[in-house]
The first five atom37 places (N, CA, C, CB, O) and aatype in JSON, in Angstrom:
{
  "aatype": [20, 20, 20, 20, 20, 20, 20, 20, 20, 20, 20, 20, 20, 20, 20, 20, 20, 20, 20, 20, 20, 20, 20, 20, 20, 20, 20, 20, 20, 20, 20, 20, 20, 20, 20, 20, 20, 20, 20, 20, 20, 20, 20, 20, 20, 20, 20, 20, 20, 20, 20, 20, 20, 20, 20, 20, 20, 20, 20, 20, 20, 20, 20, 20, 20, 20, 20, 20, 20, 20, 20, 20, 20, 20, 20, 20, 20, 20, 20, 20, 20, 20, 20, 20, 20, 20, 20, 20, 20, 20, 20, 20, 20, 20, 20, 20, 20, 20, 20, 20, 20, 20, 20],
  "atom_mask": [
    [1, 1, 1, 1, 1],
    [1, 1, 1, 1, 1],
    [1, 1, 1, 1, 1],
    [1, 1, 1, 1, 1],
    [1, 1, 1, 1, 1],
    [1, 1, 1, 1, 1],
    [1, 1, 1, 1, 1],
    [1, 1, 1, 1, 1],
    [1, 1, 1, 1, 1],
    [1, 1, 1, 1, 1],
    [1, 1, 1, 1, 1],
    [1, 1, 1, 1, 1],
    [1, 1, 1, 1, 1],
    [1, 1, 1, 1, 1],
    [1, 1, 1, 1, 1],
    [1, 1, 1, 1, 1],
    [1, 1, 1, 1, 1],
    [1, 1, 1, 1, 1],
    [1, 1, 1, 1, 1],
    [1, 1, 1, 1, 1],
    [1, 1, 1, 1, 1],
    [1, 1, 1, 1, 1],
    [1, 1, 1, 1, 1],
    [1, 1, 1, 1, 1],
    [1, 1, 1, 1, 1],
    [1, 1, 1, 1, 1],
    [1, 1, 1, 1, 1],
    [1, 1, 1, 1, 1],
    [1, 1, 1, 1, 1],
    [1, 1, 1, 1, 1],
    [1, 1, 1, 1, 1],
    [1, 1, 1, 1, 1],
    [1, 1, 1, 1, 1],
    [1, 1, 1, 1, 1],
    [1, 1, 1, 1, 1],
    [1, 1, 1, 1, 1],
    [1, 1, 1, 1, 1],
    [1, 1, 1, 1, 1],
    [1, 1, 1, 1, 1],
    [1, 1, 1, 1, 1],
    [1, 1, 1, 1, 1],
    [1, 1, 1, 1, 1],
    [1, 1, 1, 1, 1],
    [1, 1, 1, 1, 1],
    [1, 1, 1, 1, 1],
    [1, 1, 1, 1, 1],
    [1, 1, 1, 1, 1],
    [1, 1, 1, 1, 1],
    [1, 1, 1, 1, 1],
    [1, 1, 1, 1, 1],
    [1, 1, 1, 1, 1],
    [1, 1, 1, 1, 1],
    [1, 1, 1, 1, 1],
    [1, 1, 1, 1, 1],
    [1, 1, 1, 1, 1],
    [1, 1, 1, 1, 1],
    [1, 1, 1, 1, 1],
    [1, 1, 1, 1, 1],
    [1, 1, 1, 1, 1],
    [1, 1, 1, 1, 1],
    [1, 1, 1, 1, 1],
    [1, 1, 1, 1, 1],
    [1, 1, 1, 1, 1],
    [1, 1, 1, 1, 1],
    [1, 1, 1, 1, 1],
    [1, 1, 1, 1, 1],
    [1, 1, 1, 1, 1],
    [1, 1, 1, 1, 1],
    [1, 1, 1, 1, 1],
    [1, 1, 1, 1, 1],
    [1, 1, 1, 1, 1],
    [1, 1, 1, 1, 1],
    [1, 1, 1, 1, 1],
    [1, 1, 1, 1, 1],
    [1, 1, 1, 1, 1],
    [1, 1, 1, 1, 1],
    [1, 1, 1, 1, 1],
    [1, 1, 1, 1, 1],
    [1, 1, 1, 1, 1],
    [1, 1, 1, 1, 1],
    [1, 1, 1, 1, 1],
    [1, 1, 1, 1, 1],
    [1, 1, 1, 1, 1],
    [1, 1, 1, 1, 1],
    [1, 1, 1, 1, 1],
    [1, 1, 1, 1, 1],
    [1, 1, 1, 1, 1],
    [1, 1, 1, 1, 1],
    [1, 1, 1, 1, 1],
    [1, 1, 1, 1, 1],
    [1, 1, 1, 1, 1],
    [1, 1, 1, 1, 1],
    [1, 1, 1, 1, 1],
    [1, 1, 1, 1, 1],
    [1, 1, 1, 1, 1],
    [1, 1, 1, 1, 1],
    [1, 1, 1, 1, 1],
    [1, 1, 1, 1, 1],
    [1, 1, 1, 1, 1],
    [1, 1, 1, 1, 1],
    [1, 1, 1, 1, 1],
    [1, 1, 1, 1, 1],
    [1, 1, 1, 1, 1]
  ],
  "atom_positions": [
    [[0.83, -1.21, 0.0], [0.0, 0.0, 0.0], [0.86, 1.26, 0.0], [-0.94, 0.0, 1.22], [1.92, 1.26, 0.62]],
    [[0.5, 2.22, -0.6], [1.01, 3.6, -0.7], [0.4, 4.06, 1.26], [0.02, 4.68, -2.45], [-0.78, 3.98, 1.62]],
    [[1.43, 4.44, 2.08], [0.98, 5.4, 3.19], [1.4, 6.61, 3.34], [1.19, 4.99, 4.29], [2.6, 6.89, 3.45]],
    [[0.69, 7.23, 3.35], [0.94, 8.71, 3.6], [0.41, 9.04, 4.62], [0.52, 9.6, 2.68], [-0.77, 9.3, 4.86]],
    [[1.8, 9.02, 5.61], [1.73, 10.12, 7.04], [2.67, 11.22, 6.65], [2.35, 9.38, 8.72], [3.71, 11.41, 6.02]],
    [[1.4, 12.09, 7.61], [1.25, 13.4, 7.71], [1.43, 13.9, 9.15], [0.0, 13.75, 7.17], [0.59, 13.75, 10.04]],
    [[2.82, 14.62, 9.29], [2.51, 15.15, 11.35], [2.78, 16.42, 10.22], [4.07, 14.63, 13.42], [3.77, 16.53, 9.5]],
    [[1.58, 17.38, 10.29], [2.25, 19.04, 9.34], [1.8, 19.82, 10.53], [1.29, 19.77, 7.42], [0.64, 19.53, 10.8]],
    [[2.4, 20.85, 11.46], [2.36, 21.7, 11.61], [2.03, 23.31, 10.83], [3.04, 21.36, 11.99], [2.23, 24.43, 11.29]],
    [[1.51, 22.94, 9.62], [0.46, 23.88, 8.46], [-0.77, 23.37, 9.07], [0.55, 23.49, 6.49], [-0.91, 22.55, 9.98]],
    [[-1.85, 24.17, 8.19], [-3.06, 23.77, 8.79], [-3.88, 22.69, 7.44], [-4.0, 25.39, 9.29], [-4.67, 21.75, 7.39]],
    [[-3.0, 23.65, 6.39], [-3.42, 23.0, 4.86], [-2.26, 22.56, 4.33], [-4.09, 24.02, 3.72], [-1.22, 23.2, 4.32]],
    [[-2.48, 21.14, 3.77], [-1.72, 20.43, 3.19], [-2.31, 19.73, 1.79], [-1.32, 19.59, 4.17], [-3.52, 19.52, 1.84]],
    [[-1.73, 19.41, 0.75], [-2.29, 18.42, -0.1], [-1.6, 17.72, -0.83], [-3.06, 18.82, -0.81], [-0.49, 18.13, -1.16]],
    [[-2.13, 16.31, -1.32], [-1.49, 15.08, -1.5], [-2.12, 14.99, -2.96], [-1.84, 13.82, -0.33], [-3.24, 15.27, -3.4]],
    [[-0.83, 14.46, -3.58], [-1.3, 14.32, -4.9], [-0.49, 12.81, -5.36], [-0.89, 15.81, -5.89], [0.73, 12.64, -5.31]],
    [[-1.45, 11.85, -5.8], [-1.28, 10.57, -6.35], [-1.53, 10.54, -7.73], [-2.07, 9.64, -5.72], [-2.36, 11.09, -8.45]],
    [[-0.4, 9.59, -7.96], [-0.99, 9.66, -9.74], [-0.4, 7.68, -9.96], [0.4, 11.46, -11.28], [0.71, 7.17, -9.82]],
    [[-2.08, 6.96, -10.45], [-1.8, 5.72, -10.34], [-1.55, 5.33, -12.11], [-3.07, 4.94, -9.45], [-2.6, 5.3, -12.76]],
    [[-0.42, 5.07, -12.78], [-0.47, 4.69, -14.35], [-1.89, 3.91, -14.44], [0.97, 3.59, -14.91], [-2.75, 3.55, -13.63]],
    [[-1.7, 3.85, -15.8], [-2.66, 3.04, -16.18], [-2.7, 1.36, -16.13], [-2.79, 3.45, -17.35], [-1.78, 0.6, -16.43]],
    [[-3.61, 1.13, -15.81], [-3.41, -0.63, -15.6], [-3.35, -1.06, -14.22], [-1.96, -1.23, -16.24], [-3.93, -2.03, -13.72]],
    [[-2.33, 0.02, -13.5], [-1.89, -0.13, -12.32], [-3.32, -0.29, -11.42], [-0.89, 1.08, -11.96], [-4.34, 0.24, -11.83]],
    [[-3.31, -0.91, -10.4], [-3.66, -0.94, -8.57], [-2.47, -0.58, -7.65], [-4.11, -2.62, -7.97], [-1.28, -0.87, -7.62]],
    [[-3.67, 0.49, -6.59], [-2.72, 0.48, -5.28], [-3.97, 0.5, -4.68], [-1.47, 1.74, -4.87], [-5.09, 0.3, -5.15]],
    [[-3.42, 0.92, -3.1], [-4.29, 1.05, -1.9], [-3.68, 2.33, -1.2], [-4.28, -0.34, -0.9], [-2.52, 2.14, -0.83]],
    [[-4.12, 3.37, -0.99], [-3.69, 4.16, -0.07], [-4.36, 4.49, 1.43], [-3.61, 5.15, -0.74], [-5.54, 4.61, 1.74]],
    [[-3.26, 4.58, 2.17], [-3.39, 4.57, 3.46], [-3.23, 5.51, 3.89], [-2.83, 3.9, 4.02], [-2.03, 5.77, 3.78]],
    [[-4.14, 6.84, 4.74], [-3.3, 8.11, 5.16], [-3.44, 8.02, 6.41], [-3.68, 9.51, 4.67], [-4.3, 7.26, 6.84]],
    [[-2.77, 8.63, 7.15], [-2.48, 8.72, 8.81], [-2.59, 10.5, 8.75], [-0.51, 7.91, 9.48], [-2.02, 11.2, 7.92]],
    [[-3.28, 10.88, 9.6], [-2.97, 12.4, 9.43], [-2.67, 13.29, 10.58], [-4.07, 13.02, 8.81], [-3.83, 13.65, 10.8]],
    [[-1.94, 13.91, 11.48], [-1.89, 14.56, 12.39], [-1.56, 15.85, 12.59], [-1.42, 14.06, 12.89], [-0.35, 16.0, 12.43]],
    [[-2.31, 17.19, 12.96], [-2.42, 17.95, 12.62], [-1.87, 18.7, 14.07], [-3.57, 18.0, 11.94], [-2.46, 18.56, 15.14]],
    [[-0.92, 19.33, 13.93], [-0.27, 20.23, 15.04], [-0.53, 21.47, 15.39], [0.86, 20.37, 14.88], [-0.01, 22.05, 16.35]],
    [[-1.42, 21.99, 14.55], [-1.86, 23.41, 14.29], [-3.18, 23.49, 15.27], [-2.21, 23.73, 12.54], [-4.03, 22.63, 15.51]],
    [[-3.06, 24.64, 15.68], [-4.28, 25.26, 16.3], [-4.83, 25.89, 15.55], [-4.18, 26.0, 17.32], [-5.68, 26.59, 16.1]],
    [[-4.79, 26.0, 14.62], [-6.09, 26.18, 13.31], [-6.4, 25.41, 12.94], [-6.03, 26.74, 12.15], [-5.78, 24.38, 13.2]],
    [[-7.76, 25.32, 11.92], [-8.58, 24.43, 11.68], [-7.73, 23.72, 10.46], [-10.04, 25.02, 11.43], [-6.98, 24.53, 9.91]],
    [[-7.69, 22.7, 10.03], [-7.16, 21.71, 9.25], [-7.77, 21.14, 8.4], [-6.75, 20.9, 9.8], [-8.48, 20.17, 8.66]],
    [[-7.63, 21.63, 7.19], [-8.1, 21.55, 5.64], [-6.93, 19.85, 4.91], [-7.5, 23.68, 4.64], [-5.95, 20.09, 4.2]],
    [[-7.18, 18.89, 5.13], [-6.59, 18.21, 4.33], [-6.94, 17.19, 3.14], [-6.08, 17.8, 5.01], [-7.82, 16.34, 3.22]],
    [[-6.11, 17.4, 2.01], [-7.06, 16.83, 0.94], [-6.05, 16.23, -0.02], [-8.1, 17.98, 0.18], [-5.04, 16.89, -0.27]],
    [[-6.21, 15.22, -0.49], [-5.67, 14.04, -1.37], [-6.36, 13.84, -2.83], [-5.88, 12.67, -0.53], [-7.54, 13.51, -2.92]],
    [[-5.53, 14.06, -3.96], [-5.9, 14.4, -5.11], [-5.57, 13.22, -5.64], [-5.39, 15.56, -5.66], [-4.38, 12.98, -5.47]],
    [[-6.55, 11.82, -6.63], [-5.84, 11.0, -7.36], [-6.29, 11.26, -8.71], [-5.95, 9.64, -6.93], [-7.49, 11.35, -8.97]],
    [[-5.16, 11.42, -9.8], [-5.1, 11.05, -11.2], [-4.62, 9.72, -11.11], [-4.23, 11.96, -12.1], [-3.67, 9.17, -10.55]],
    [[-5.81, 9.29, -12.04], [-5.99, 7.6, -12.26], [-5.81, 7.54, -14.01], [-7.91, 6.89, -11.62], [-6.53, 8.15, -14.81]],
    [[-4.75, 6.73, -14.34], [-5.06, 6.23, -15.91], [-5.75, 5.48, -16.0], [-4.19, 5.74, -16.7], [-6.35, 4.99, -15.03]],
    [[-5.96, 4.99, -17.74], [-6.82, 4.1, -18.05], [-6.99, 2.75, -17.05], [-6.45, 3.8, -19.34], [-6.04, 2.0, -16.81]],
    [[-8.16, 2.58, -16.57], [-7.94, 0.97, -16.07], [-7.38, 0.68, -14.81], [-7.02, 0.2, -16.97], [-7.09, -0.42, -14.35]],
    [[-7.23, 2.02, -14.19], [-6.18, 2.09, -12.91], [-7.16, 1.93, -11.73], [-5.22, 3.69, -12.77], [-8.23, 2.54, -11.7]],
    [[-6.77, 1.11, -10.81], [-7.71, 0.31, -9.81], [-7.07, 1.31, -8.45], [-7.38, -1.81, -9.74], [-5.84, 1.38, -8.31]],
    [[-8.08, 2.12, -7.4], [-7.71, 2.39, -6.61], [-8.35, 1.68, -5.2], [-7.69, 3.53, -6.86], [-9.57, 1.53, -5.31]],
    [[-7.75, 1.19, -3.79], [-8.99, 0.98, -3.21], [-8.44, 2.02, -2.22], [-9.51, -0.6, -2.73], [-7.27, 2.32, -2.44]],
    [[-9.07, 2.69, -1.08], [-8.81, 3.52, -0.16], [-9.89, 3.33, 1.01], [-8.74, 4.84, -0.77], [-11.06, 3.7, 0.95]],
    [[-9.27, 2.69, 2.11], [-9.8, 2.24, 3.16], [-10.77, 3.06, 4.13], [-8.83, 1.82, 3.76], [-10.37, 2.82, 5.27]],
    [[-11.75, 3.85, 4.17], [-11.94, 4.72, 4.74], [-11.93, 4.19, 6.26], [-12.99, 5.33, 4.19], [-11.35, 4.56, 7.28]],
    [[-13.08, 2.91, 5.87], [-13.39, 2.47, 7.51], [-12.05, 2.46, 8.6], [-14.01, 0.74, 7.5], [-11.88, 2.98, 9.7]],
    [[-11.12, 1.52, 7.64], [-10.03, 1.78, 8.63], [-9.65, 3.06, 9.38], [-9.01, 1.49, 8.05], [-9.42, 3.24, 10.57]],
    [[-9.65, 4.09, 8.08], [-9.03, 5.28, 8.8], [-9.58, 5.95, 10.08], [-9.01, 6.28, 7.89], [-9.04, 6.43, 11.07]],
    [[-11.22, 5.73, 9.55], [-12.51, 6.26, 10.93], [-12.11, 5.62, 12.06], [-14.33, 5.73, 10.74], [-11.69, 6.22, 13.05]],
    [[-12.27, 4.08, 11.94], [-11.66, 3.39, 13.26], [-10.92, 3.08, 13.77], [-11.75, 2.79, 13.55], [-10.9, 2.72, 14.95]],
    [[-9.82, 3.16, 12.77], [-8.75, 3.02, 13.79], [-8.03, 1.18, 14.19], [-9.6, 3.75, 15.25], [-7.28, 0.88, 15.12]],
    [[-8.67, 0.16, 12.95], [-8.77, -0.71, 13.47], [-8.89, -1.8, 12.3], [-9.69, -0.5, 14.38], [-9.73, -1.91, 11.41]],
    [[-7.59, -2.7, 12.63], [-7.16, -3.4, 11.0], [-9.13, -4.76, 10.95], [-4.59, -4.94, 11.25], [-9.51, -5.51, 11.85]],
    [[-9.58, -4.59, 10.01], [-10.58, -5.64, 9.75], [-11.89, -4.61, 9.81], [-10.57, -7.02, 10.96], [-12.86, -4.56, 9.06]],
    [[-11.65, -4.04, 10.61], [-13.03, -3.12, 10.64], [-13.9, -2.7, 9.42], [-12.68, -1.84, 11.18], [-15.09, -2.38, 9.52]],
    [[-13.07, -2.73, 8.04], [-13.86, -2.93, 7.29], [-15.26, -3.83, 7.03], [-13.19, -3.04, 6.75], [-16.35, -3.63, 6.49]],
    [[-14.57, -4.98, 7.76], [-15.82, -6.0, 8.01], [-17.15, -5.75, 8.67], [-15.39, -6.99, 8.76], [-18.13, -6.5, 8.75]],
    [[-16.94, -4.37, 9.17], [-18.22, -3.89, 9.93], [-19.24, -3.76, 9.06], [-18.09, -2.57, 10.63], [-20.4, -4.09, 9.31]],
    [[-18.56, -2.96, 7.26], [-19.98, -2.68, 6.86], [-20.01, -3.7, 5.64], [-20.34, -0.97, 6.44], [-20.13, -3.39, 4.45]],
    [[-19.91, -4.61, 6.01], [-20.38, -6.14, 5.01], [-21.39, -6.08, 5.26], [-19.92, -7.7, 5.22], [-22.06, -5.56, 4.36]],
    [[-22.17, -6.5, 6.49], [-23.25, -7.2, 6.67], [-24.61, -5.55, 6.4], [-23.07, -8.17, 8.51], [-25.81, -5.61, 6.14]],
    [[-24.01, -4.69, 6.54], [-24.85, -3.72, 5.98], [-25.06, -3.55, 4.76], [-24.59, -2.73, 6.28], [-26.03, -3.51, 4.01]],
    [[-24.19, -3.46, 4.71], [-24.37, -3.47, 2.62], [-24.93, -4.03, 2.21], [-23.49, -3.8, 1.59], [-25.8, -3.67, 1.41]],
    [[-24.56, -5.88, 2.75], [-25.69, -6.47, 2.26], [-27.01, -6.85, 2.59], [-25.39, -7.19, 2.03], [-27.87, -7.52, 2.02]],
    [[-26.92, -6.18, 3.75], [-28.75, -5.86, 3.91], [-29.39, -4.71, 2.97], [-29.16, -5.24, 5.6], [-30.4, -4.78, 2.27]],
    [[-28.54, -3.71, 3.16], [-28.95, -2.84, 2.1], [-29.01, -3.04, 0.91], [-28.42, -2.0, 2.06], [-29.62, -2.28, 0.16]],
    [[-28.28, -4.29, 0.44], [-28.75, -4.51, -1.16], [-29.8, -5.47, -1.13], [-27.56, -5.1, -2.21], [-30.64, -5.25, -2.0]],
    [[-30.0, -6.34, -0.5], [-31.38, -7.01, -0.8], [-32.34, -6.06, -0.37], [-31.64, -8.42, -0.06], [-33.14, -5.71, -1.24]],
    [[-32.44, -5.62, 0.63], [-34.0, -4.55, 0.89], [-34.17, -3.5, -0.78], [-33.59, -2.98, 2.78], [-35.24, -3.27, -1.34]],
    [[-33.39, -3.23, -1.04], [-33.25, -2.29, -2.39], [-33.7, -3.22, -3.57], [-31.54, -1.7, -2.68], [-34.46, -2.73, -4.41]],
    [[-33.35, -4.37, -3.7], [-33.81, -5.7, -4.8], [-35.01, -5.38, -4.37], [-33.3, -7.51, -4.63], [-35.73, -4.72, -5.12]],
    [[-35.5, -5.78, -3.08], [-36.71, -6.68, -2.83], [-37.8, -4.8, -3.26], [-36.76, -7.76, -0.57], [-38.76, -4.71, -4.03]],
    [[-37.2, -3.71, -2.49], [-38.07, -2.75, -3.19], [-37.97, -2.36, -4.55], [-38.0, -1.69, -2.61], [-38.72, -1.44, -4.9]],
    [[-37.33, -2.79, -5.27], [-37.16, -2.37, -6.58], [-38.42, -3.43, -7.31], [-35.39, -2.6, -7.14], [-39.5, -2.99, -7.71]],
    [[-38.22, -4.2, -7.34], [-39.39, -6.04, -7.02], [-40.24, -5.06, -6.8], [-39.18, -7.61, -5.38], [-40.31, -4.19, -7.67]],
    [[-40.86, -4.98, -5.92], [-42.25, -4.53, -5.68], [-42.93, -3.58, -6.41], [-42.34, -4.1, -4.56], [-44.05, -3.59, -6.92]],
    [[-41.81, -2.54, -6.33], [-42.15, -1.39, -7.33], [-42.56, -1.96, -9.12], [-40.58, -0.33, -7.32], [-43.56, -1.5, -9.68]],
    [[-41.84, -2.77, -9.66], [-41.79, -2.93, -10.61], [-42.98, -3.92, -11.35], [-40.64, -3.17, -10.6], [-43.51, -3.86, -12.46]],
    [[-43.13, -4.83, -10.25], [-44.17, -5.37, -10.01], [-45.76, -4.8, -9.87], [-43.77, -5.85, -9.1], [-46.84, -5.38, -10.0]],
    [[-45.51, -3.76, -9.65], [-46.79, -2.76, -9.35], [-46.85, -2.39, -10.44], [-46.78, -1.57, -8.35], [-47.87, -2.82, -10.98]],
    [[-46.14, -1.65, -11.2], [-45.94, -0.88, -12.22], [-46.09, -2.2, -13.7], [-44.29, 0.0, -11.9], [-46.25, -1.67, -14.8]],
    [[-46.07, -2.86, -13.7], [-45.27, -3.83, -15.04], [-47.26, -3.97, -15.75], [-44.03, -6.18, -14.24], [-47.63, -4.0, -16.93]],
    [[-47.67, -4.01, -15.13], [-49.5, -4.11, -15.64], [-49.3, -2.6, -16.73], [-51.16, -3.77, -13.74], [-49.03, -2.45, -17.92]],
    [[-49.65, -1.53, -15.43], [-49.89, -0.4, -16.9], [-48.72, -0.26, -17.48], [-50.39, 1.25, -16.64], [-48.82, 0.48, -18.45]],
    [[-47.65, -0.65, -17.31], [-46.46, -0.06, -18.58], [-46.84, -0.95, -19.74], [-44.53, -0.33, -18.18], [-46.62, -0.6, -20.9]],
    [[-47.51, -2.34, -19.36], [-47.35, -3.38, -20.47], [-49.05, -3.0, -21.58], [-47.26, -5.38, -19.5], [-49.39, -3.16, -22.75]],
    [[-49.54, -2.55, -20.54], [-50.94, -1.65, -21.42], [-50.63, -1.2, -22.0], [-51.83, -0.75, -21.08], [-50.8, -1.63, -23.14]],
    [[-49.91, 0.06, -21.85], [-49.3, 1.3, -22.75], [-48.36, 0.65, -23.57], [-48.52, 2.56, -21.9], [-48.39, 1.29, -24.62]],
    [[-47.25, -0.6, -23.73], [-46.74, -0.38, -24.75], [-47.71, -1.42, -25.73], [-45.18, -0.55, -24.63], [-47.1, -1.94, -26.66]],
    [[-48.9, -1.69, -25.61], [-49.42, -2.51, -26.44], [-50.13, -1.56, -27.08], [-50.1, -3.64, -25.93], [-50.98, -2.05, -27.82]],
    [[-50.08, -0.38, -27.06], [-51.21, 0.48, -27.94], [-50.51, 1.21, -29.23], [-51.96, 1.77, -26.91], [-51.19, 1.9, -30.0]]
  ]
}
């Protein structure tokens, strides 16, 4: 993984990645901010053709290697409830759309 720690005593800093084409990475940022002003930090990626990025957020929020695993089981609740309402909806709907395109 690409990591980028940050101890900046600035308040604004910015990060600029550039992944070729084809390429995958993963970036990791650590950020610590020394300033008693408010702290603007921001990470810029240029991606080529085909260029695979993943960037961990959960980790970064928690603080905590796997924690990604927290939002598996959400997601995939959230994608079947979204099937199963999309289903219903469509299901409701599929009578008069199939009226209308018979005319």
């Amino acid at each position: 993984p690409i990591e980028l720690t940050v101890d900046c005593p600035l308040p604004n800093y910015h990060n600029l990645v550039i992944v070729g084409a084809g390429a995958q990475a993963t970036i990791v940022e650590h950020q610590t901010a020394t300033s008693r002003q408010p702290a603007y930090f921001g990470t810029e990626l240029l991606l080529g053709d085909g260029a695979l990025v993943s960037y961990p957020i959960a980790a970064l929020l928690m603080s905590a290697k796997g924690s990604l695993f927290l939002f598996v089981p959400s997601f995939a609740v959230s994608a079947i409830v979204g099937g199963l309402l999309a289903w219903v909806i469509l299901k409701a709907a599929w009578q008069p759309i199939s009226r209308f395109a018979k005319i």
